[in-house]
N, C-alpha and C positions, 0 to 999 in steps of 0.2 A: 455560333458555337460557344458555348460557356466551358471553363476551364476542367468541369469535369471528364465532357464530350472530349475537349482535346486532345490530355493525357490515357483516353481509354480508361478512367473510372466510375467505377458506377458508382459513388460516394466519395466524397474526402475521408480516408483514410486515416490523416493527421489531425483532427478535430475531433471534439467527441459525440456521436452522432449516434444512430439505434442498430446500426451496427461495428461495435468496439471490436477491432482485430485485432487478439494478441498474438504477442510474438515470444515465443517460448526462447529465449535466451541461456544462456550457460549460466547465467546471474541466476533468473528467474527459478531454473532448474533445481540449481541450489537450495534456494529457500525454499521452495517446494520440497524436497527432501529432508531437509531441518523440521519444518512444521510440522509434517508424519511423524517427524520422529518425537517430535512435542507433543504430538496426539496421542502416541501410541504411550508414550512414556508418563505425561499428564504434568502439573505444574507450572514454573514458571516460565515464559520466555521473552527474550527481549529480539527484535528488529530493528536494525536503525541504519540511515541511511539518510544524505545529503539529498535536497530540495528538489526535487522532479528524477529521484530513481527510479522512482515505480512503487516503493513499498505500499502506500493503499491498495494500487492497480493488484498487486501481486496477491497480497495477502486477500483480497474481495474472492477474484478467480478460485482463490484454496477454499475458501469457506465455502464459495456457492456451488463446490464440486462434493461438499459435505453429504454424509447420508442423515437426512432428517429425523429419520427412524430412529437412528442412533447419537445426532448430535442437536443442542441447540445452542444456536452463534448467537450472540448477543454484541453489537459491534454499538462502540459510544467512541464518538470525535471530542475531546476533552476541552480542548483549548483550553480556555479560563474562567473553569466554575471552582464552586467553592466545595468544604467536603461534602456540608450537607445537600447540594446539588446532584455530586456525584450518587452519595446514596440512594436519591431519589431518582433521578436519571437507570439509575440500577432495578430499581423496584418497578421503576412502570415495565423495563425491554424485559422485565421476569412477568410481567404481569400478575403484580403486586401493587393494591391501592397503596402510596408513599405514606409514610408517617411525618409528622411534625419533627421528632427527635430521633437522632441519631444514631439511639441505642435500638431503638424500637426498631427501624429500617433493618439495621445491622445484622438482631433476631431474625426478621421475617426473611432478610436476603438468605442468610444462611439455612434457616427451614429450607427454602422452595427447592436451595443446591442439592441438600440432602433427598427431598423428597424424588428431584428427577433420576439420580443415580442409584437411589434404595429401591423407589418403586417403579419405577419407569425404565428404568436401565438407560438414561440417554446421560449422556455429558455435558455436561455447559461447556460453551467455548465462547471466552471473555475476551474481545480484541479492544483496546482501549487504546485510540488514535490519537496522534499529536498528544504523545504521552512524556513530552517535552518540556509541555506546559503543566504538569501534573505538580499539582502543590504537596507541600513536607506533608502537610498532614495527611492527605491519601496515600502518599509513598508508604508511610508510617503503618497503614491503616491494614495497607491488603495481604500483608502476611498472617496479619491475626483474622482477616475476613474469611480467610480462605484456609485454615487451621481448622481439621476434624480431625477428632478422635487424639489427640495428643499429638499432633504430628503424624500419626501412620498412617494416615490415608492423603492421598489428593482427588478431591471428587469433581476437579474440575483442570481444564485448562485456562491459565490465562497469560495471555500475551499482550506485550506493550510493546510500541509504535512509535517510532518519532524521529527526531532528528538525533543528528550524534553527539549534543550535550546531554542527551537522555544521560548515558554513558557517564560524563562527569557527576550528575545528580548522582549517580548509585554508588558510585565510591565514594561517596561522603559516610563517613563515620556514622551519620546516624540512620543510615540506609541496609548496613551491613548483613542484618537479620534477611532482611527482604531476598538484598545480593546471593547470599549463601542459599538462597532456594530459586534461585534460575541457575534450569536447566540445560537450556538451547542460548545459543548469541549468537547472531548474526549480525554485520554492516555491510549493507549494498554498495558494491563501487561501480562506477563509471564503465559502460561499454566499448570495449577496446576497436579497434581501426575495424577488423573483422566481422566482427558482431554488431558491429556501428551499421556497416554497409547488409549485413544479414538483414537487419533488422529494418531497415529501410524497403528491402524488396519484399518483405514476406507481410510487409507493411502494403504494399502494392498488391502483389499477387493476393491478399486476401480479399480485395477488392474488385478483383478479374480483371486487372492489367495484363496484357500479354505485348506489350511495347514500354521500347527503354524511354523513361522520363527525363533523368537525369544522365546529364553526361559525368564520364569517368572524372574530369576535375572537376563539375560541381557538386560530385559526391563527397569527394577530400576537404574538399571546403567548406560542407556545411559538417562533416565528421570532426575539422579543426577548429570549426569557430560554438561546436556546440561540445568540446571537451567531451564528447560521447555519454551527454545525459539524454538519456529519452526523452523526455518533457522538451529542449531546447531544439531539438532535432526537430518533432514534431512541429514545434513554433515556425523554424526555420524554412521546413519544407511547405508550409502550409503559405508561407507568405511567396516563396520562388515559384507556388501552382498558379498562384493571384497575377505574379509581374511575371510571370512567363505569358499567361493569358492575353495582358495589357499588351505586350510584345510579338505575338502573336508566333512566339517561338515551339515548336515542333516537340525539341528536345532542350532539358532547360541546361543552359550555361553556366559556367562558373561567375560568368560577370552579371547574371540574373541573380543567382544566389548571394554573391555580393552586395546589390541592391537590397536583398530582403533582410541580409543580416544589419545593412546599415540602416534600414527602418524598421526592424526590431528593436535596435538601442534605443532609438530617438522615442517609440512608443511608448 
């Protein structure tokens, strides 16, 4: 019997596999409501949130619930390019052959925006990931990029992504212009004791569990030693399915979970 057989799942559920179950959290919720409301209102917005919340996870889920007809996502993972990368990066997800310089991209980006909302009626929706990493000079760039008509219109959404010094970049003095046009903010915090252990079973049940896996203190345990981030939760549970298996434990224990948290460090 292999550890899936044991625990009653048809897949690991903690891993990420071809079917991703999410878990509609109060967190999640949130920013689900924020982002409509960025859509509906258009502009800037910011998301930010410490290392394994979910904010990719979350923000993918909203976009691919997108009406195509009426929107196009355009999603870019930034890390650490340069401006002129980003423009280029910009031009091809428009599909737009990229230019050599800067100003030319600049034109053409701004044509295609205009063309999808004058003549198409759809919106651009710009998620720009690990927007963290986002050099002064793009910061700089995307309020004059995304400036039609003198300011009275915004013909597009866009939002940025990243961790929570994003937040200290934009309050830097030379950021200000940018700051004063985000409209939505949001920072994802950590899943509370409740929503820890929600989130664990509906993590399960999505997978057609109908038997308890974890017992009541190895749920507290992996909820205390994973400070109720998603990401570490996952990690946690995924290593007690492994050493409960090796164990050949029924129902996993808090001192199985133990074990896995103490070979998560060492990994």
């Amino acid at each position: 019997m292999n550890y899936t057989g044991r625990y009653g799942l048809e897949i690991n559920p903690f891993i990420k596999n071809g079917k991703d179950v999410l878990v509609e959290t109060n967190e999640y919720k949130e920013v689900k409501f924020r982002l409509n409301y960025l859509l509906q209102t258009k502009g800037f917005g910011v998301l930010t949130g410490g290392a394994g919340r979910g904010k990719t996870t979350s923000v993918r889920q909203w976009a691919n619930e997108l009406n195509p007809a009426a929107y196009k996502v355009v999603y870019i993972s930034l890390s650490t390019v340069t401006v002129i990368e980003f423009y280029r990066q910009m031009a091809l997800n428009l599909g737009i052959e990229p230019y050599y310089k800067k100003v030319d991209n600049f034109r053409a980006i701004q044509t295609i925006i205009e063309k999808y909302k004058r003549e198409k009626r759809i919106t651009p929706v710009f998620i720009f990931d690990e927007a963290n990493y986002m050099k002064s000079g793009i910061l700089n760039d995307l309020k004059i990029l995304f400036n039609f008509e003198m300011d009275s219109k915004d013909y597009a959404v866009v939002l940025l992504v990243g961790l929570p010094q994003l937040n200290n970049q934009l309050r830097l003095s030379s950021h200000e212009p940018l700051r004063q046009r985000i409209i939505m903010s949001h920072n994802l915090e950590n899943l509370n004791e409740e929503e820890a252990k929600r989130y664990i079973k509906e993590k399960l049940d999505g997978v057609g569990c109908h038997q308890e896996v974890f017992d009541n203190n190895a749920l507290t345990a992996i909820i205390n030693a994973s400070n109720g981030i998603p990401r570490m939760i996952n990690q946690i549970c995924n290593k007690s399915l492994l050493i409960g298996e090796q164990k050949q434990e029924m129902i996993i224990s808090m001192e199985t979970v133990m074990d896995a948290i103490n070979d998560n460090e060492l990994s």
